[in-house]
N, C-alpha and C positions, 0 to 999 in steps of 0.2 A: 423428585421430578423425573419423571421420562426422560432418557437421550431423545435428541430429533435425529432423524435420516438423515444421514451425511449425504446424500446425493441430494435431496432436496435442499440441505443447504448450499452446496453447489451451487445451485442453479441457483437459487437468489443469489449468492457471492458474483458470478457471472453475470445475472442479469442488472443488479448495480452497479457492478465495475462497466459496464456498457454505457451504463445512465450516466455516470460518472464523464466520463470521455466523449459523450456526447454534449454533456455540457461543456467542457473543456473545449470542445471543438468550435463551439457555438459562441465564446466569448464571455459565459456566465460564469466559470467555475474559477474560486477560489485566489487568492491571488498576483498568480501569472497573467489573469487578464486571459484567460485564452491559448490559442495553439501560438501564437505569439513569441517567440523567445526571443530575449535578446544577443548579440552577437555575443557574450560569453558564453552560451551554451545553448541549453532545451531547457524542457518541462517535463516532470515527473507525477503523475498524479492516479490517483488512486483510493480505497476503501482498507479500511484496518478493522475485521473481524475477529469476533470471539469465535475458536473452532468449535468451543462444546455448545454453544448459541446461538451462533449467526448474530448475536446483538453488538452491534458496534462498538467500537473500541475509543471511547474519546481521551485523550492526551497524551497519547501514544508519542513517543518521538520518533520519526522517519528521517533516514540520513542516507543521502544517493549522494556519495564524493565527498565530495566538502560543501555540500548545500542541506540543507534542515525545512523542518515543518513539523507542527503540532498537528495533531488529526482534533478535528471539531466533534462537536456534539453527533455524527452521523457519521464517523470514524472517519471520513474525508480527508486528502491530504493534498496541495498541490507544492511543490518542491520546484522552483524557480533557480533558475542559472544554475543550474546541473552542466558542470562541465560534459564534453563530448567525448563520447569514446568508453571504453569499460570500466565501470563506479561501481563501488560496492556500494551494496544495499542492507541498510540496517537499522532494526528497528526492536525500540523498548518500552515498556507499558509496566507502570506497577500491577504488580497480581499475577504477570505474564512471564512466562518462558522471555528470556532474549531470541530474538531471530536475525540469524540464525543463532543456536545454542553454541554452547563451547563446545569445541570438539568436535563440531561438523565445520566442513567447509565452506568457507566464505560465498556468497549467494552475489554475484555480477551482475548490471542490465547495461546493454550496449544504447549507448544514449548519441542519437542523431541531431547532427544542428538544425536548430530551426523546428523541431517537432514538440511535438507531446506523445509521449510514452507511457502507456497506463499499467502500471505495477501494484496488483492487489495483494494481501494474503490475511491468512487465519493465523494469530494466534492464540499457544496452549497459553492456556491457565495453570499457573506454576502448582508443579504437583500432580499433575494429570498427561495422561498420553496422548500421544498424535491421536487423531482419528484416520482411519486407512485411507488411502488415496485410492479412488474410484475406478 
């Protein structure tokens, strides 16, 4: 099978991560119910890709703090009562690299009361390399 063009995967990984947060925004997505948080914290949400595919990532587990989400059939995650303030973000998928891996440094997302925060990424497929960042 051909690689695909990592930049055209971008831009779909972008352009769903959009779609994503727009729904969030709107009250449809996943659920938080929406931009919505309750006073323990925010909302965390986002797409869990495959870097060598672009095809989504379902049952991935997504962990910002100490709050969790399974990603869905469409690699989708929304992450409810995310404490406030810098959470580590971490996330694990059989067949998949951990993210981040060992030995790199833990990956932070500064999380606002009262918001939604859309946090996407690719991951590798265990056994294979990053694709170059753009």
């Amino acid at each position: 099978m051909k690689p695909r063009n990592p930049q055209i995967l971008l831009r779909v990984f972008v352009l769903c991560s959009a779609l994503i947060l727009a729904i969030a925004g709107c009250g449809g997505g996943g659920s938080g119910g929406g931009a919505e948080a309750g006073p323990r914290g925010a909302t965390v949400t986002g797409l869990v890709l495959d870097a060598a595919t672009g095809a989504p990532v379902a049952g991935a587990v997504v962990i910002v703090g100490t709050a969790s989400d399974v990603t869905d059939d469409v690699g989708a995650y929304t992450v409810t009562n995310v404490p406030t303030g810098e959470q580590e973000f971490r996330t694990t998928a059989a067949g998949y690299a951990e993210f981040p891996e060992d030995g790199v440094p833990a990956f932070y997302v500064t999380v606002v009361p009262g918001t939604t925060t859309l946090e996407s990424l690719l991951l590798v497929p265990e056994g294979q390399t990053p694709p170059p960042v753009p």
